[in-house]
MMTF fields as JSON, N, C-alpha, C and O atoms, coordinates in Angstrom:
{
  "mmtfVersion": "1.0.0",
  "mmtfProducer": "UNKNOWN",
  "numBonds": 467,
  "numAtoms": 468,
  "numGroups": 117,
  "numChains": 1,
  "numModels": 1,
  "chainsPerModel": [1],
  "groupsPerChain": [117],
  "chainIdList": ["A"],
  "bondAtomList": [4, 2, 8, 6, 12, 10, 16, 14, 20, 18, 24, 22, 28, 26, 32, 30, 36, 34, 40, 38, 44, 42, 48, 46, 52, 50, 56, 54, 60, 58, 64, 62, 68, 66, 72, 70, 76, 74, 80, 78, 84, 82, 88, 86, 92, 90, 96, 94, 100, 98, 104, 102, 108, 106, 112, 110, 116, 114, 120, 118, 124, 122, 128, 126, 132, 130, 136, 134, 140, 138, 144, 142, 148, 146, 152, 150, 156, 154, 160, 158, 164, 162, 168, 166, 172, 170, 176, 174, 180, 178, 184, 182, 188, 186, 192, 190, 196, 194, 200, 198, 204, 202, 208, 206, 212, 210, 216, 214, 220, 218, 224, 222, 228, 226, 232, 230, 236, 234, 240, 238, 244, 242, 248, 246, 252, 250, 256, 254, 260, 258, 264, 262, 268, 266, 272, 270, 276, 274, 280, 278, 284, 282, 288, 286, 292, 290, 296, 294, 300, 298, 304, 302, 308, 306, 312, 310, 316, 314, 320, 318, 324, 322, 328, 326, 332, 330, 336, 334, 340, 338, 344, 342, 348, 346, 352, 350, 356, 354, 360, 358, 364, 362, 368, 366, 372, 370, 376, 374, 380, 378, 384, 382, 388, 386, 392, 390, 396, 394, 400, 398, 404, 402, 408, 406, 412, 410, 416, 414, 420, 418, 424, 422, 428, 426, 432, 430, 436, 434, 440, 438, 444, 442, 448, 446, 452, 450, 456, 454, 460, 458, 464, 462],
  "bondOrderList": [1, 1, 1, 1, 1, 1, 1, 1, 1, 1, 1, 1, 1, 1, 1, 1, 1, 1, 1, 1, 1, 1, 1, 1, 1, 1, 1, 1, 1, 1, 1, 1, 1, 1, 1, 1, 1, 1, 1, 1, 1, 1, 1, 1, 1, 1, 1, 1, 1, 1, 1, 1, 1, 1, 1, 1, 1, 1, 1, 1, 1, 1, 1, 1, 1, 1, 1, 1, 1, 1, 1, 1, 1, 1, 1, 1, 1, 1, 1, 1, 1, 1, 1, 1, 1, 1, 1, 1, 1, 1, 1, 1, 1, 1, 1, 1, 1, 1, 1, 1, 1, 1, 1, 1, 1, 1, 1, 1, 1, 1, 1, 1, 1, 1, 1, 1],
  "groupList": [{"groupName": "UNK", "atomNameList": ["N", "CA", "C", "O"], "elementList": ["N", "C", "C", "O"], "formalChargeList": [0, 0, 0, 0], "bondAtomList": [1, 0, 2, 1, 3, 2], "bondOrderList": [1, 1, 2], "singleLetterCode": "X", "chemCompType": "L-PEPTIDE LINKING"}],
  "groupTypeList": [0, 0, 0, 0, 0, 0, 0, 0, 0, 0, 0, 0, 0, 0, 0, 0, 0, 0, 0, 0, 0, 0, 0, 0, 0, 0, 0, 0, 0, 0, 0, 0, 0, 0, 0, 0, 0, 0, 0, 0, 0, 0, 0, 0, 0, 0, 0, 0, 0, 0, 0, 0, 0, 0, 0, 0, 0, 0, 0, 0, 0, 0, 0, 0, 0, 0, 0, 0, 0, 0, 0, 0, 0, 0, 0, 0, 0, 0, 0, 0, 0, 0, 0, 0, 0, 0, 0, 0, 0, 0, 0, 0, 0, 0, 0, 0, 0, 0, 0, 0, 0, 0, 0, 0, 0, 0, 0, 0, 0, 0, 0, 0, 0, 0, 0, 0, 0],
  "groupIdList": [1, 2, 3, 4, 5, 6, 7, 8, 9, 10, 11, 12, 13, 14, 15, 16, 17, 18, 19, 20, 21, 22, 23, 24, 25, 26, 27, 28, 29, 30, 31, 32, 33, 34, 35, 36, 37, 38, 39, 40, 41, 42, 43, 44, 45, 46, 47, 48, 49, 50, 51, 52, 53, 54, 55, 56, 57, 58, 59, 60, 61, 62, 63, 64, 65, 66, 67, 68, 69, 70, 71, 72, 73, 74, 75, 76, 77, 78, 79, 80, 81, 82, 83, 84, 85, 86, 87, 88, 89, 90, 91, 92, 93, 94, 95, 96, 97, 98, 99, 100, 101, 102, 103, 104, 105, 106, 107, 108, 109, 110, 111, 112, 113, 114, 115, 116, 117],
  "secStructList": [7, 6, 6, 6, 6, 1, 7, 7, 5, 7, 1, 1, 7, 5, 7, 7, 7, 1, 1, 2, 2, 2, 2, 6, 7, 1, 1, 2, 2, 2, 2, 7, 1, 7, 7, 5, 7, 7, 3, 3, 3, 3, 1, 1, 1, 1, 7, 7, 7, 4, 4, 4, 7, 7, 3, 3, 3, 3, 3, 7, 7, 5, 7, 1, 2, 2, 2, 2, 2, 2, 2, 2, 2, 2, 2, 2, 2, 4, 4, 4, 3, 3, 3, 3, 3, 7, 6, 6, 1, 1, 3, 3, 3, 3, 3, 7, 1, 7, 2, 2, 2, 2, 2, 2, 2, 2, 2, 2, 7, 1, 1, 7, 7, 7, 7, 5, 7],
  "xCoordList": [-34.142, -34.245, -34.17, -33.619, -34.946, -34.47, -33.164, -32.988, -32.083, -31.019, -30.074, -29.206, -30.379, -29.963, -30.361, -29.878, -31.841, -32.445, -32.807, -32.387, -33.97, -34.191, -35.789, -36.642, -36.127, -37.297, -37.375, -36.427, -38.642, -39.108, -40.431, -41.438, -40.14, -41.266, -42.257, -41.606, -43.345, -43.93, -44.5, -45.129, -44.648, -45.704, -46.544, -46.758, -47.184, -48.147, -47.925, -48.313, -46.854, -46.408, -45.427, -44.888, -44.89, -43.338, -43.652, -44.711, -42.713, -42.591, -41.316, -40.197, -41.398, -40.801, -40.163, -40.989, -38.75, -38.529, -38.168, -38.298, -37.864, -37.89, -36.475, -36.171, -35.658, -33.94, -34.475, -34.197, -35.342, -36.012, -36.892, -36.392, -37.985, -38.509, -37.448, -37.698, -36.448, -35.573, -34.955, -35.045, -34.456, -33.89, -34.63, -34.419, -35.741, -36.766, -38.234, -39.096, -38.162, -39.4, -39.766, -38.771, -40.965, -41.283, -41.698, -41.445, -42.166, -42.726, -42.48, -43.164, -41.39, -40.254, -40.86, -40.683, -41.611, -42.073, -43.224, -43.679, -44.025, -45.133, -44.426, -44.877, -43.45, -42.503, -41.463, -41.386, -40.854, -39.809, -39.947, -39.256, -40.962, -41.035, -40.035, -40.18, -39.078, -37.267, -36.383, -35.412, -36.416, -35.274, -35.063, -35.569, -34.294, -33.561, -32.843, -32.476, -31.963, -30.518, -30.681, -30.695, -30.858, -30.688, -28.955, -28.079, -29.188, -27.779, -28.159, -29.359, -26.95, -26.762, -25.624, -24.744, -25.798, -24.387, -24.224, -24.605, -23.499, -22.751, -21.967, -20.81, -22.89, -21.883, -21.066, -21.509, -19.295, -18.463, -18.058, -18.313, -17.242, -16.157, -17.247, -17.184, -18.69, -18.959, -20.439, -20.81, -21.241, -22.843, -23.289, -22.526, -24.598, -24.464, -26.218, -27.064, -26.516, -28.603, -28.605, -27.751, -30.22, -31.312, -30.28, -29.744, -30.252, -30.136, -28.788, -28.607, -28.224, -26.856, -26.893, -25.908, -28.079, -28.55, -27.685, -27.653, -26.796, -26.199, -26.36, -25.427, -27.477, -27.41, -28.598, -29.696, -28.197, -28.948, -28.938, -27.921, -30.311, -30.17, -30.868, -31.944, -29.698, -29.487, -30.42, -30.998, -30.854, -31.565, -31.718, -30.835, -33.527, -33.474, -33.729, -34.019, -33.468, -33.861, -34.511, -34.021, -35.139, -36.147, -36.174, -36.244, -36.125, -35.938, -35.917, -35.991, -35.871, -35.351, -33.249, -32.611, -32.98, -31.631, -30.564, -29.721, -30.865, -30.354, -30.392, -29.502, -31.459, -32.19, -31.312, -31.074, -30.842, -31.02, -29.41, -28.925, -28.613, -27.324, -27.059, -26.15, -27.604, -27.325, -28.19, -27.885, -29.276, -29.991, -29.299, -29.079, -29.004, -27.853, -26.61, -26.432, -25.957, -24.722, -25.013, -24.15, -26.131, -26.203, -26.625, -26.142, -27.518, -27.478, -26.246, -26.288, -25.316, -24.24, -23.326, -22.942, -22.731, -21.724, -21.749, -20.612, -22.697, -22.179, -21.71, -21.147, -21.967, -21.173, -20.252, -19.745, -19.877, -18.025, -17.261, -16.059, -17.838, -16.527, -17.294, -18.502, -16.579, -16.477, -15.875, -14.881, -16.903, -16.045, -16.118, -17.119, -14.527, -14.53, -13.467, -12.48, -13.439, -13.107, -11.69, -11.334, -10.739, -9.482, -8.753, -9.206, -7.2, -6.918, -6.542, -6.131, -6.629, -6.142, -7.454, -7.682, -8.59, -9.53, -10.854, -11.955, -10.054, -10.948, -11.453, -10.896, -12.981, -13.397, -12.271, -11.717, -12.253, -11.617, -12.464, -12.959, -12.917, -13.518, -12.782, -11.642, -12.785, -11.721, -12.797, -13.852, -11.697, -12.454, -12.413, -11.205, -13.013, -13.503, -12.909, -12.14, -13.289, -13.478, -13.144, -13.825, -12.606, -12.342, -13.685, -14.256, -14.052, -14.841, -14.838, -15.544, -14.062, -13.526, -14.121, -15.16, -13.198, -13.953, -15.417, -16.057, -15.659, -17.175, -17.93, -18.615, -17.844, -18.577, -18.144, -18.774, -17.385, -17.441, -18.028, -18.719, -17.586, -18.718, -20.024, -20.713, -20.576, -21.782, -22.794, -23.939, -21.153, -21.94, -21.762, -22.674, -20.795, -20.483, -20.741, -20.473, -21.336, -21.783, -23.346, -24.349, -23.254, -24.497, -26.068, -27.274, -25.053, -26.132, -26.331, -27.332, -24.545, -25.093, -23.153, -22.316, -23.158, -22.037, -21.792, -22.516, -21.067, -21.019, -19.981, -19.147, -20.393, -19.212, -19.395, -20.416, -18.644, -17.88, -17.571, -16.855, -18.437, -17.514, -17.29, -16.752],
  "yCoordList": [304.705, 303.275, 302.674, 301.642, 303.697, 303.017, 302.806, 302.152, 303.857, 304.038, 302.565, 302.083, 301.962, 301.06, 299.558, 298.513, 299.934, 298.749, 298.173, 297.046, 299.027, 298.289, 298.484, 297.904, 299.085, 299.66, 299.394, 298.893, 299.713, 300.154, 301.016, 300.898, 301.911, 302.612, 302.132, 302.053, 301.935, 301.112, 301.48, 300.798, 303.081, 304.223, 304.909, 306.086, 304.166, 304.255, 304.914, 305.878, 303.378, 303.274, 302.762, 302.248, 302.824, 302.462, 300.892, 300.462, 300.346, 298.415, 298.094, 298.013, 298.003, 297.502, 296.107, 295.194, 295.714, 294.743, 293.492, 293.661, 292.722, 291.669, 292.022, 291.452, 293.059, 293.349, 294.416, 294.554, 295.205, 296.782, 295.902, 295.647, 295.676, 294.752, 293.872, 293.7, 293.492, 292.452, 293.946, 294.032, 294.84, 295.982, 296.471, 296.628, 296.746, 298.279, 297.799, 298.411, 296.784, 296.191, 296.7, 296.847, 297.009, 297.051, 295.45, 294.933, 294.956, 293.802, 292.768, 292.488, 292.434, 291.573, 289.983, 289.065, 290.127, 288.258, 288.007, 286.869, 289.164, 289.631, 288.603, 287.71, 289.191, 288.83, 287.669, 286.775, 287.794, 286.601, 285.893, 286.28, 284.627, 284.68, 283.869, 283.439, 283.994, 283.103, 284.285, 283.944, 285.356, 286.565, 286.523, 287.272, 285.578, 285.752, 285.347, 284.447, 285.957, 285.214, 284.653, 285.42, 282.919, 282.669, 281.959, 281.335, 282.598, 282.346, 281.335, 281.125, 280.234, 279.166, 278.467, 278.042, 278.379, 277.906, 276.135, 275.303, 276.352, 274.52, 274.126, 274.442, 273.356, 272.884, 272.122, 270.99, 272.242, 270.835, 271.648, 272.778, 270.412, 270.655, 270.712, 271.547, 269.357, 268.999, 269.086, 269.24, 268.987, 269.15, 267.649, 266.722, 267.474, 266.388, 265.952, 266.844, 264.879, 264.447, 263.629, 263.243, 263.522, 262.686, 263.165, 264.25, 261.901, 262.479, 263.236, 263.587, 263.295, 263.614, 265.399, 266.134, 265.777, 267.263, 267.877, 267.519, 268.896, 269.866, 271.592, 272.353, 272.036, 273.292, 273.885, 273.358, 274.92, 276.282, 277.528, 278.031, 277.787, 278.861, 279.705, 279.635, 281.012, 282.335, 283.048, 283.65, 283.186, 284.485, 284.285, 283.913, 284.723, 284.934, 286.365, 287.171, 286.276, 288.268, 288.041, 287.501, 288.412, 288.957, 290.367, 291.42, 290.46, 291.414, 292.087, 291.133, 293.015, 293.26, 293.281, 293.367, 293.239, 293.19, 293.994, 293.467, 295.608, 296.818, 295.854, 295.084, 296.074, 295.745, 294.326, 294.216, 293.2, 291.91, 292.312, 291.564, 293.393, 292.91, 293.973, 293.561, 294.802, 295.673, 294.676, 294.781, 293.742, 293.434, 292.097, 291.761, 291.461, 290.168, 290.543, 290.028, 291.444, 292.062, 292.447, 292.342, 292.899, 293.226, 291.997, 291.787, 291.039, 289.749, 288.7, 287.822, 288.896, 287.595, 288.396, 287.622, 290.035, 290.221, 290.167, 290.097, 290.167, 289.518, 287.892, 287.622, 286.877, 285.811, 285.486, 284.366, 286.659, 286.259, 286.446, 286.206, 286.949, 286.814, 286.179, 285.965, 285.985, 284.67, 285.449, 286.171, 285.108, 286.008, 285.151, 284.446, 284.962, 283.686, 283.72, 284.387, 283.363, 283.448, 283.27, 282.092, 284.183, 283.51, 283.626, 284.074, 282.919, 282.304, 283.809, 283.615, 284.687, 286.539, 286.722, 287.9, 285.576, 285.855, 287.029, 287.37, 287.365, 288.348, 287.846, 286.914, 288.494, 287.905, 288.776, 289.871, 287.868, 288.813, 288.304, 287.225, 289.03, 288.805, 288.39, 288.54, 287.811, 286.792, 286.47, 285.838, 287.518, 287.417, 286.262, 286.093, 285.362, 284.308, 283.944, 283.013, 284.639, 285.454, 286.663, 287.593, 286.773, 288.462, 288.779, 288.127, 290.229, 290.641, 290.567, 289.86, 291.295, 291.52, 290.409, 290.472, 289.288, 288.135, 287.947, 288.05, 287.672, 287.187, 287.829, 287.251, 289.278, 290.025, 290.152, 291.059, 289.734, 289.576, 288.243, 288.079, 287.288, 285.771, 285.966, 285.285, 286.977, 287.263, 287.553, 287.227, 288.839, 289.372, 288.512, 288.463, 287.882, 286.946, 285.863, 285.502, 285.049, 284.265, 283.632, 283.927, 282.579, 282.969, 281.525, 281.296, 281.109, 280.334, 280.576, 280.986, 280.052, 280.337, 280.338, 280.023, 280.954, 281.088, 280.072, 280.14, 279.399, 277.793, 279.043, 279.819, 278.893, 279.375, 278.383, 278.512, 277.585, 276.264, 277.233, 278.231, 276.526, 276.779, 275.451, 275.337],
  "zCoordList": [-71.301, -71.256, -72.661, -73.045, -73.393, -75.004, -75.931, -76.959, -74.93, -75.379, -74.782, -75.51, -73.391, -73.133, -73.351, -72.915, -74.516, -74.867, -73.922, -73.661, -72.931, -71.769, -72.293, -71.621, -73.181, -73.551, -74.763, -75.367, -75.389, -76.73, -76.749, -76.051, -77.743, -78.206, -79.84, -80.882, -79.86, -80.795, -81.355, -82.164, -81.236, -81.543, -81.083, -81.375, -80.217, -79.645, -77.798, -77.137, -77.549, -76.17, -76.174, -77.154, -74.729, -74.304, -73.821, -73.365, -74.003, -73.729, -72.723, -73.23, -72.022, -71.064, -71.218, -71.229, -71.349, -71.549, -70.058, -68.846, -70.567, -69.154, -68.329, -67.281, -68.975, -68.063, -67.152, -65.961, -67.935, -67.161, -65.665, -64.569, -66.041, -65.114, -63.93, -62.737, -64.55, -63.333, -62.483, -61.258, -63.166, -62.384, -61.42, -60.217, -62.266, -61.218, -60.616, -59.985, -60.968, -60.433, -59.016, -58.305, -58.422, -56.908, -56.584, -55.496, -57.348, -56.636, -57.979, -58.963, -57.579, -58.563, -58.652, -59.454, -57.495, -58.138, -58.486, -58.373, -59.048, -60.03, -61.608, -62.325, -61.551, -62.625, -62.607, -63.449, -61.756, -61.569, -60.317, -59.375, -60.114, -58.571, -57.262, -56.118, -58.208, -57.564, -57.874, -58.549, -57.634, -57.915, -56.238, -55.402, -56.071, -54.419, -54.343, -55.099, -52.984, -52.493, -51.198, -50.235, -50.96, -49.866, -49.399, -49.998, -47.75, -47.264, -46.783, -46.603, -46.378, -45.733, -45.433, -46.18, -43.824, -43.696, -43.119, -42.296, -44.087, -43.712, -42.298, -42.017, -41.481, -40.426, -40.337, -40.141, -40.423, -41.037, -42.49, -42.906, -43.08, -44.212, -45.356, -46.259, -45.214, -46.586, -46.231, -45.067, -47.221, -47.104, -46.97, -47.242, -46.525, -45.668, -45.977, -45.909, -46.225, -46.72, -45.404, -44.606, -45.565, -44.412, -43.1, -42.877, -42.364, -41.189, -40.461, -39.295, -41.255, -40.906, -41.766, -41.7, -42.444, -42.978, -42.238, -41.06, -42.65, -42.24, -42.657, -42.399, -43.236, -43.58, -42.661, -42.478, -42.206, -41.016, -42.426, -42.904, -42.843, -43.413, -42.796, -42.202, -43.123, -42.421, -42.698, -41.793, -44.131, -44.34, -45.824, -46.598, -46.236, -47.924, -47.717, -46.834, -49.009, -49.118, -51.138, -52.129, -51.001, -51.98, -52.949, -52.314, -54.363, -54.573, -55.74, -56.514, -56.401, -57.95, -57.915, -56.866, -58.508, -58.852, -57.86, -57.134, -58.05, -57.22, -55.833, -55.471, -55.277, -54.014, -53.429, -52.226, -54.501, -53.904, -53.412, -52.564, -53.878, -54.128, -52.372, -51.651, -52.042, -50.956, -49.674, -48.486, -50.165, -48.897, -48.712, -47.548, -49.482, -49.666, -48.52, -47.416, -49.082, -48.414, -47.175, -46.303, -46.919, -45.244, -44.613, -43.5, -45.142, -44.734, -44.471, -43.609, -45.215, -45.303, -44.267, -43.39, -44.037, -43.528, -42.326, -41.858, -41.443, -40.094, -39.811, -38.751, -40.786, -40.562, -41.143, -41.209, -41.733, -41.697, -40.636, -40.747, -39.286, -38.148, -37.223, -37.127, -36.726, -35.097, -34.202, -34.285, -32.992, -31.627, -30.928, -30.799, -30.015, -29.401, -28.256, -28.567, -27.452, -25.9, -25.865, -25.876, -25.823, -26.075, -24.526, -23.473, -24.913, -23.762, -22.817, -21.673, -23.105, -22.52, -21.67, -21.393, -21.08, -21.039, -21.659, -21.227, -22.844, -23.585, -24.543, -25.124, -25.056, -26.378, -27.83, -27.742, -28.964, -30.008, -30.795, -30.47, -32.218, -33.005, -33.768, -33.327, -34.957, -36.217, -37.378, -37.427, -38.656, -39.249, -40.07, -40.235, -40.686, -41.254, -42.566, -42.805, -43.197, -44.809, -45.111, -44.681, -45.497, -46.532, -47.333, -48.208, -46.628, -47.3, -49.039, -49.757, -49.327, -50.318, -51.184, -51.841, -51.056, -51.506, -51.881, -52.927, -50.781, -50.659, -51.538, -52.381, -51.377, -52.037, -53.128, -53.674, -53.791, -55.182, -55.704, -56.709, -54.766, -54.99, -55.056, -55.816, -54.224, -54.156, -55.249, -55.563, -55.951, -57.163, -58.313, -59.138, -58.466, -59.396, -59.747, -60.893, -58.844, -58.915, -59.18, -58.53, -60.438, -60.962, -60.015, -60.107, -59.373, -58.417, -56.947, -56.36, -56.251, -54.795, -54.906, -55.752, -53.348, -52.934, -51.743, -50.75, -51.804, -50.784, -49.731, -50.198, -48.153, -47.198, -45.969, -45.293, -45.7, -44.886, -43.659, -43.592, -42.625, -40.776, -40.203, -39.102]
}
């Protein structure tokens, strides 16, 4: 950890810095108590106040860093597809979004990831 400057040694003892802590933390909001990803989905093109509010959120997930990015991802990927009654009288599923995508918005992105149905 000292080699990645996630640490220090002071002589005495090892110091833990605040990147080590965001990584490996067990109980991450000891330390950071907003280290989360909440989902939410927009009903309509545009986001919407008072009474005309349009956001249903899906799911927060809570976490150290590792943790937020695998429990995030299992949270968001079932609403990228839609299953829906087509005219063959069969359901088909359709996917929404490209994974691909998303999940790089996910990781990349340093606030929230906006996804429109």
């Amino acid at each position: 950890m000292q080699y990645l400057e996630l640490a220090e040694f002071d002589g005495t003892r090892l110091k833990l810095r605040r990147g080590a802590l965001l990584l490996f933390a067990k109980n991450i909001s000891k330390w950071h108590p907003r280290s989360q990803v909440r989902i939410l989905r927009v009903k309509g093109t545009e986001e919407k106040t008072g009474e005309n509010f349009n956001l249903q959120e899906l799911a927060e997930v809570n976490g150290n860093i590792f943790s937020l990015m695998d429990s995030s991802w299992e949270s968001l990927r079932p609403n990228l597809t839609e299953t829906r009654f087509s005219k063959d009288a069969l359901f088909k599923t359709q996917i929404i979004y490209p994974e691909l995508a998303c999940r790089e918005a996910l990781t990349n992105d340093k606030n929230w990831v906006r996804i429109k149905y």
